[in-house]
C-alpha positions as CSV (number, residue, x, y, z in Angstrom):
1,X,0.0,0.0,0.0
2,X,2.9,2.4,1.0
3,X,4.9,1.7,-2.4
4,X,1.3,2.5,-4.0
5,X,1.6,5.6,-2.5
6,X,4.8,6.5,-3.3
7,X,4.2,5.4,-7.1
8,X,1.5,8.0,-7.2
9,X,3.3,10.7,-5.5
10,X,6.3,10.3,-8.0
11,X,3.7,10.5,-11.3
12,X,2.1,13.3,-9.5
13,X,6.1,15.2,-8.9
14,X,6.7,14.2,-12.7
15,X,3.8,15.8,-14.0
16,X,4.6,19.1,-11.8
17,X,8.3,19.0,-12.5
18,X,8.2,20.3,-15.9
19,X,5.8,23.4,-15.5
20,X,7.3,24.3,-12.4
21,X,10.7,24.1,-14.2
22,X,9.3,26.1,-17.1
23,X,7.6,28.6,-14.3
24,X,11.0,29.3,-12.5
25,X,12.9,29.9,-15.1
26,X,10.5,31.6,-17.7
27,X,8.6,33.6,-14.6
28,X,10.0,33.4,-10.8
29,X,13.8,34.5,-12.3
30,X,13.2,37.0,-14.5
31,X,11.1,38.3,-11.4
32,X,14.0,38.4,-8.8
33,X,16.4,39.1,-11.4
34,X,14.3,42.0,-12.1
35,X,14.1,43.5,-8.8
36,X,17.7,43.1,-8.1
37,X,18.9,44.6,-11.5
38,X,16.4,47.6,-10.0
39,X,19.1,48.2,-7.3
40,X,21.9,48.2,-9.7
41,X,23.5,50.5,-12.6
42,X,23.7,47.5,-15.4
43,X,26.3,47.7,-18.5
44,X,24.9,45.8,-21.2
45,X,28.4,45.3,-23.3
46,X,30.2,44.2,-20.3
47,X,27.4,42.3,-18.4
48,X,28.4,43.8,-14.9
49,X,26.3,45.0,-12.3
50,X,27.4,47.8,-9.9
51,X,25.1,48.2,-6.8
52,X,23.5,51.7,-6.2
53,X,21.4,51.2,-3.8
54,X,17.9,53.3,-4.4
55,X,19.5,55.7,-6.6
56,X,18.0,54.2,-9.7
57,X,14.0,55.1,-7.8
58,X,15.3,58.4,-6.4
59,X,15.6,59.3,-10.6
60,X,12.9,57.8,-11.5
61,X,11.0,60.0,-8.8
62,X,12.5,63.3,-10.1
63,X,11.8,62.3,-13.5
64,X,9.1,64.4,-15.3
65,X,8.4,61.9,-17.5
66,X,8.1,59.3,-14.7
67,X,4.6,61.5,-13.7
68,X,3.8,62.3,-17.5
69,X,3.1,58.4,-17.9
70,X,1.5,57.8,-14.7
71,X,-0.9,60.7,-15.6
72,X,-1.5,59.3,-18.8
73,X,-2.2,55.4,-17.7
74,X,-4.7,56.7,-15.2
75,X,-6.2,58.3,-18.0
76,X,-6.4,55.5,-19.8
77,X,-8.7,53.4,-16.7
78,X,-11.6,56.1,-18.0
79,X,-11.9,53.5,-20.7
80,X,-12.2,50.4,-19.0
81,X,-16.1,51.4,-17.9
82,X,-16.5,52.8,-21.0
83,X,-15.6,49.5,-22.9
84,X,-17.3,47.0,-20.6
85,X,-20.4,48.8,-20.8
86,X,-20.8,48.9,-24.7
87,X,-19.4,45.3,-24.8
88,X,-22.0,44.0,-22.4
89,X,-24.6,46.5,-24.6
90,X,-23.1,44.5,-27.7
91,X,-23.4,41.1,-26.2
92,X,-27.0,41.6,-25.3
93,X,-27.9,42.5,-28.5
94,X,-26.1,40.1,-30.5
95,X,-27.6,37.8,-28.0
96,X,-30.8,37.8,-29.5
97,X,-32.0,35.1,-31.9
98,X,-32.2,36.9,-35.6
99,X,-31.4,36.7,-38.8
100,X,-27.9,37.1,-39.5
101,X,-27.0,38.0,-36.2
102,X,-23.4,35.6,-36.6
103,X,-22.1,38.0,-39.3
104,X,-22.5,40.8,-37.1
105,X,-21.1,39.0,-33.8
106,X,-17.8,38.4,-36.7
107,X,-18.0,42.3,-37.6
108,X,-17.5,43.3,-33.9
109,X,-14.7,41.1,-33.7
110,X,-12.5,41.4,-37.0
111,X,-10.7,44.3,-35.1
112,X,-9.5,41.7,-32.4
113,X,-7.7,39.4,-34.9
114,X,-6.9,42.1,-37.1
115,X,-2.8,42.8,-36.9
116,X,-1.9,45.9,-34.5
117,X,0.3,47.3,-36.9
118,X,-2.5,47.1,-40.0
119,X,-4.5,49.0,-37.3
120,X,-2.4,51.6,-36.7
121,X,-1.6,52.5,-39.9
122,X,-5.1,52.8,-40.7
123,X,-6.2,54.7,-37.5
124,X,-3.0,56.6,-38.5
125,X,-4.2,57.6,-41.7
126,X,-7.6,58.2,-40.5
127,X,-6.1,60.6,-37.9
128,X,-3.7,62.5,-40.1
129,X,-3.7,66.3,-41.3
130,X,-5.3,65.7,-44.6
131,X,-7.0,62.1,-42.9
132,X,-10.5,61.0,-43.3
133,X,-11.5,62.3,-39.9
134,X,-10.3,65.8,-41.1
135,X,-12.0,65.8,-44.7
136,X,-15.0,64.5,-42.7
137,X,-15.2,66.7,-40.3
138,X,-14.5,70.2,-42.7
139,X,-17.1,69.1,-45.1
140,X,-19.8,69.0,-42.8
141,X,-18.7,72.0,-41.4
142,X,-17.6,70.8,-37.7
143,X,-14.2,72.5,-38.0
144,X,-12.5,75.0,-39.9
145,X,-8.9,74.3,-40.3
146,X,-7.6,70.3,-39.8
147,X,-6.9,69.2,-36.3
148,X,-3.4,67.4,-35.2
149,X,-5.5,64.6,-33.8
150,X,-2.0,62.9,-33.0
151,X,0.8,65.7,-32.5
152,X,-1.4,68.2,-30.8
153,X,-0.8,67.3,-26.9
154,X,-4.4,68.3,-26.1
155,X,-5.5,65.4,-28.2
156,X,-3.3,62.5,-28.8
157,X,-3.9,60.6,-25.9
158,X,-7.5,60.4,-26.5
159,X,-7.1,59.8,-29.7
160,X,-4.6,56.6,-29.2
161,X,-7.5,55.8,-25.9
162,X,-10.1,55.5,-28.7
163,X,-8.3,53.0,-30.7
164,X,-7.8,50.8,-27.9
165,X,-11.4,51.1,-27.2
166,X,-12.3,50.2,-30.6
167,X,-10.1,47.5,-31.2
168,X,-11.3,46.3,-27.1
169,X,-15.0,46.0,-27.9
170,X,-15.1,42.6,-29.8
171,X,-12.7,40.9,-27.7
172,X,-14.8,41.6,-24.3
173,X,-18.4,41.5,-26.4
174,X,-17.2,38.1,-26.8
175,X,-16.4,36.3,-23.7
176,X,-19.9,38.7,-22.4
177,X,-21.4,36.8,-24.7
178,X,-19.9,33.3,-23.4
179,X,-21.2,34.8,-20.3
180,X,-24.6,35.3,-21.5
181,X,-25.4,31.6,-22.6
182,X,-24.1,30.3,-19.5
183,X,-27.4,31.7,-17.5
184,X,-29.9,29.5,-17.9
185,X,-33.1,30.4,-20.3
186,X,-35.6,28.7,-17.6
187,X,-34.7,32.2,-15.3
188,X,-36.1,34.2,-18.1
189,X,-39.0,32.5,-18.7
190,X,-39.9,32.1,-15.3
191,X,-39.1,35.6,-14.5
192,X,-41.7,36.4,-17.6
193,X,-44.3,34.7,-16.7
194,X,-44.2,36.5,-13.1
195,X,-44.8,39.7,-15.1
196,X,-41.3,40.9,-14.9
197,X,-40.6,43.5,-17.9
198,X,-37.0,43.6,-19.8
199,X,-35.1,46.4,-17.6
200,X,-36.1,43.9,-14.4
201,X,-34.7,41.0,-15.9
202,X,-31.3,42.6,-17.0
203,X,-30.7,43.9,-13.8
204,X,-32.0,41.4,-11.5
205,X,-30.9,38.5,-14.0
206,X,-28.3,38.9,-16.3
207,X,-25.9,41.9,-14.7
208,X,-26.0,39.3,-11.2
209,X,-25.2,36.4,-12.7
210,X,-22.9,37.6,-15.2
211,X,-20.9,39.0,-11.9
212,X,-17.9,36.1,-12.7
213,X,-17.5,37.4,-16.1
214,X,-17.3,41.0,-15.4
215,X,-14.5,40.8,-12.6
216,X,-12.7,39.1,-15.2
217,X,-13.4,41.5,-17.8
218,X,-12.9,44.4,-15.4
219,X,-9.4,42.8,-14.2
220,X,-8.2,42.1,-17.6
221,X,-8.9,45.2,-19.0
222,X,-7.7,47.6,-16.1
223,X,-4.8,45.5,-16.3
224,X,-4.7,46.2,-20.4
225,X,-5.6,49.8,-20.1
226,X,-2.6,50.3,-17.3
227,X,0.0,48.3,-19.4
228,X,-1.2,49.7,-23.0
229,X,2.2,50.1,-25.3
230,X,1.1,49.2,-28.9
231,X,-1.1,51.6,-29.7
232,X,1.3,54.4,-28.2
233,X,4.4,52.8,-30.0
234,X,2.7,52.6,-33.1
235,X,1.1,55.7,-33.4
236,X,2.8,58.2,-31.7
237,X,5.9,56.8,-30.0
238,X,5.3,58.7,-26.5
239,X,5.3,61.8,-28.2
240,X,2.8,64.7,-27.3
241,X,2.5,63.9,-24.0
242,X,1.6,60.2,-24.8
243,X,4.2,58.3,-22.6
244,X,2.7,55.4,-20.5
245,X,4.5,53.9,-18.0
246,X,4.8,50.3,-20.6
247,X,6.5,52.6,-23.2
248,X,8.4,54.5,-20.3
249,X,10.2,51.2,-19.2
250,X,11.4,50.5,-22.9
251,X,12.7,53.7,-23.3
252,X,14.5,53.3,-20.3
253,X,15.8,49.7,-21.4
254,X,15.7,50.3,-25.0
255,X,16.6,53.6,-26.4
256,X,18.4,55.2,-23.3
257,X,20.1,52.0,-22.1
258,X,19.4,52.7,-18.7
259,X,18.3,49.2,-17.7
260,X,18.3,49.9,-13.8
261,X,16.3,52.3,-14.1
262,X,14.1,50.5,-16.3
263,X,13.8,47.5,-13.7
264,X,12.9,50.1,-11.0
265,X,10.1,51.7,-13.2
266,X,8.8,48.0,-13.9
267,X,9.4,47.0,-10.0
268,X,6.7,50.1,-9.0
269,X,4.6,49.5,-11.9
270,X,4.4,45.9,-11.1
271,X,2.8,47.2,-7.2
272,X,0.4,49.5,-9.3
273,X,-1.0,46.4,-10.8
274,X,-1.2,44.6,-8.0
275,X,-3.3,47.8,-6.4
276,X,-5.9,47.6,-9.0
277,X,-6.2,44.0,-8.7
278,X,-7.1,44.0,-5.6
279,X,-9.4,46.7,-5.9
280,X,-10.9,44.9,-8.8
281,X,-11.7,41.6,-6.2
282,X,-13.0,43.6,-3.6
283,X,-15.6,45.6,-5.8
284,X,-16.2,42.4,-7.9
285,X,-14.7,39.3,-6.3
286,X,-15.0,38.4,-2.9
287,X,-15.4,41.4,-1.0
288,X,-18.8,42.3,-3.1
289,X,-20.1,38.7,-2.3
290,X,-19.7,39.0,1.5
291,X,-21.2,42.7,1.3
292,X,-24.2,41.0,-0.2
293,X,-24.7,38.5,2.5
């Protein structure tokens, strides 16, 4: 019975070993080796390390641009109700049984799988002096001389948070949509037949039981929002006041070569993440299931 046991326990150790291998040296070392390098003032061509204690934070504390990005990335978490709204609006309506409802539940998502580079070029073009949104927006009379949607200060970060809210909707209207087929139809019939009119039954019906799906919607995408890079990389490259702490930390690492620095920036970013998380559980998670008790 004992050498049973110990057969089992050895499968079960062989079947850990390798993702645990993988997850220490793919995750838990680049982690540690992180936060040390965070402490240090790295040279890339000779691969030294020379300790400086918390000088690398202390510049990253009296950097402007430090504050510029953590500006910006709040900014960005206006989006994330914003985007879970209008995908849950989505979801309910793609929901419903009609004809050719599949193409459009394809439409909303062709931004999702389309390439992030395809997408900011277009969004680029769309944007640009002599763009569409421009000649659009002159014809009809809206404007009078052509805005710098993406060089003008007061408007390129919106204008880089609306194409992550575009490209967002499909991929969220999505998994709401998983969410959505998961409840049960009996609960809506029997709510119907108690008299119970549409607005009751979404927010008595589907917003409680679709609770699962929107803390993980809500955590993934205040974690996207806060750690958005592409769309500022691509369209603007942290110019005009676009810098987010994502595209901070590569130009730290990247174009500055100040990789100790860089760590730093990702070591406090890394506990800003971790704030929101938590946040995230106790307004969604666990904290809002107790409260309702």
């Amino acid at each position: 019975m004992k050498s049973r046991k110990k057969q089992v326990y050895f499968i079960v150790f062989l079947f850990l070993v390798v993702p645990l291998t993988l997850l220490g040296i793919f995750t838990y070392y680049p982690i540690v080796r992180g936060v040390v390098l965070s402490f240090t003032k790295y040279n890339m061509l000779l691969d030294k390390a020379d300790w400086v204690g918390l000088k690398n934070y202390a510049y990253l504390f009296k950097d402007k641009y430090f504050y510029i990005a953590l500006k910006n990335i709040f900014k960005y978490l206006l989006v994330v109700p914003f985007i879970q709204f209008f995908s849950i609006l989505i979801a309910v309506l793609v929901n419903q049984k009609l004809p050719g409802i599949k193409f459009f539940r394809t439409l909303f998502y062709v931004p999702v799988i389309t390439g992030s580079v395809v997408v900011s070029m277009a969004w680029k073009w769309i944007f640009n002096v002599d763009g569409l949104l421009n000649y659009t927006l002159i014809n009809f009379g809206l404007i009078k001389e052509p805005i710098l949607w993406l060089s003008d200060s007061r408007y390129a970060i919106y204008s880089a948070m609306f194409v992550t809210f575009w490209r967002g909707l499909g991929y969220y209207m999505v998994i709401y949509l998983a969410g959505l087929q998961n409840i049960p139809v009996e609960l809506y019939e029997a709510a119907k037949i108690d008299g119970a009119n549409k607005r009751d039954i979404f927010y008595k019906i589907t917003l409680p039981l679709l609770r699962p799906t929107m803390l993980f919607c809500f955590i993934i995408s205040t974690l996207a929002a806060l750690k958005v890079f592409e769309e500022i990389y691509l369209l603007t490259q942290g110019a005009s006041g676009t810098t987010t702490m994502m595209y901070l930390i590569y130009d730290y690492a990247f174009v500055r070569y100040k990789f100790g620095i860089s760590a730093a920036a990702s070591v406090v970013f890394s506990a800003i993440l971790l704030i929101f998380t938590i946040i995230n559980f106790k307004f969604f998670g666990l904290g809002g299931a107790k409260n309702e008790k």
